[in-house]
Structure formats: C-alpha cells, structure tokens
N, C-alpha and C positions, 0 to 999 in steps of 0.2 A: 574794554578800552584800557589802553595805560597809564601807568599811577605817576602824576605828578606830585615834585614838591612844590609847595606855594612859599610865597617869601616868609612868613611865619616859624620858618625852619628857624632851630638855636645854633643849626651845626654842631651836634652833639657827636653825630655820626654812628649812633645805633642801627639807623639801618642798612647801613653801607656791608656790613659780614650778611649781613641777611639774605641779601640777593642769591639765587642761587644763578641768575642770568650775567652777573658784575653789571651790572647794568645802570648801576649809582653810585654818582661821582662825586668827589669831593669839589664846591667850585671854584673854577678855574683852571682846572685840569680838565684838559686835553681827553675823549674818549675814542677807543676803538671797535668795532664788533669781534677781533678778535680777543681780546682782551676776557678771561674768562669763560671763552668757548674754544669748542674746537674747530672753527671756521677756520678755512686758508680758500685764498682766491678772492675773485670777484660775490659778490653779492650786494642784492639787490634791495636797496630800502627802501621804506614804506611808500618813500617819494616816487618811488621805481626809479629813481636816479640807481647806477650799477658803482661801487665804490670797491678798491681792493681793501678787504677787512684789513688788513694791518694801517691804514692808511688813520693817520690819527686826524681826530677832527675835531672841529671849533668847541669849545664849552659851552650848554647850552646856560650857566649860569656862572655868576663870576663870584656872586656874591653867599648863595647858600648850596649845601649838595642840591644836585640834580639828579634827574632819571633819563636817559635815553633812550625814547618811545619805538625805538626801531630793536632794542633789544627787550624791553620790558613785559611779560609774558603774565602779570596780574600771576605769577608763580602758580598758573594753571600747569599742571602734570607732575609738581612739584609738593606742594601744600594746597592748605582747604582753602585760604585765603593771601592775601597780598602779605608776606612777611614786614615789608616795610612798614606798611599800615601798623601791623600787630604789635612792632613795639615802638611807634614813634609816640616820644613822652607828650608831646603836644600836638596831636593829631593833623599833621600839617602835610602826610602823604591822601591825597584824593585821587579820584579819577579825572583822569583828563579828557575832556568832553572833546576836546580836537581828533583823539584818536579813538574811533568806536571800532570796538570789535569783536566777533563773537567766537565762542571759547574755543569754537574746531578753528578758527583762525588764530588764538591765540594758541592754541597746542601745534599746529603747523609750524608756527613761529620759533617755537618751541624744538620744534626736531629740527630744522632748521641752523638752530644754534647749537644743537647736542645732535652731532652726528655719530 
C-alpha cells in the first residue's frame, strides 16, 4: 500500500529528497505525475480517472508535506524499504490503509513511472 503523512508531520522535509518517485510534496503545493518521472501523455490513476501527466493537480495537504498515492511505490524496486519512513525524525510517514497493494502492483506502478 502507499505511505502516507499524518498531521504529526513538523515539516521538516527530510523526506522530500528521498523519494525516488517525487512523489512528496511540500503542502500546498500543487502535484503532477510528471513531475520527477519520465511520463508524457495521458495516464491513468489509481482512480482509473485518465489525467494528462503535466496537468497539475490539487494538494492533497495544505498544511503538512503530503504523498501522492498514485505515484508512491513504497520505493519497491528501488530500496529495501519506504525511504520516507527511514528517515522521518518523528515516525509520522505510515501506510495508508486506503491504498492496498501488492508489490508486483507496486513495481508495475513503478515501471510505469520510469519508462
């Protein structure tokens, strides 16, 4: 599943270089799937809504970094574990029980985003 932040975040923003998906935002800022991959075009999120990757979209937090679930890969094919988890000072990156998924879905997700 993907890792969210809970409001517990200081906003320190150690995890933010960590991602290797960009896939954590600062909040209130604006994200895109292109952003950090190599996607161009249409593509389809988790919602199966079809969105043009450059298309910036809502924040999903205003107030602490975020993660968005449609790019967040639990850095399956990347590391052993969720980089954000590994250095957030106050353990405040978890799974998020919304989005379960298993790891040949998270590593598709994954090529996906690294074409």
């Amino acid at each position: 599943m993907a890792i969210k932040i809970t409001e517990e975040c200081i906003n320190c923003g150690a995890c933010e270089p960590e991602c290797p998906n960009n896939a954590i935002y600062e909040g209130g800022v604006e994200w895109a799937i292109t952003d950090g991959t190599s996607v161009t075009g249409d593509f389809a999120l988790m919602s199966g809504d079809v969105i043009d990757a450059e298309k910036r979209n809502e924040p999903i937090s205003v107030d602490v970094y975020y993660i968005s679930p449609d790019k967040c890969t639990e850095c399956q094919g990347f590391h052993e574990e969720p980089q954000c988890a590994a250095v957030c000072p106050v353990d405040c990156c978890v799974p998020d029980e919304m989005y379960e998924e298993t790891v040949d879905e998270l590593l598709g997700k994954k090529e996906k985003l690294h074409l």
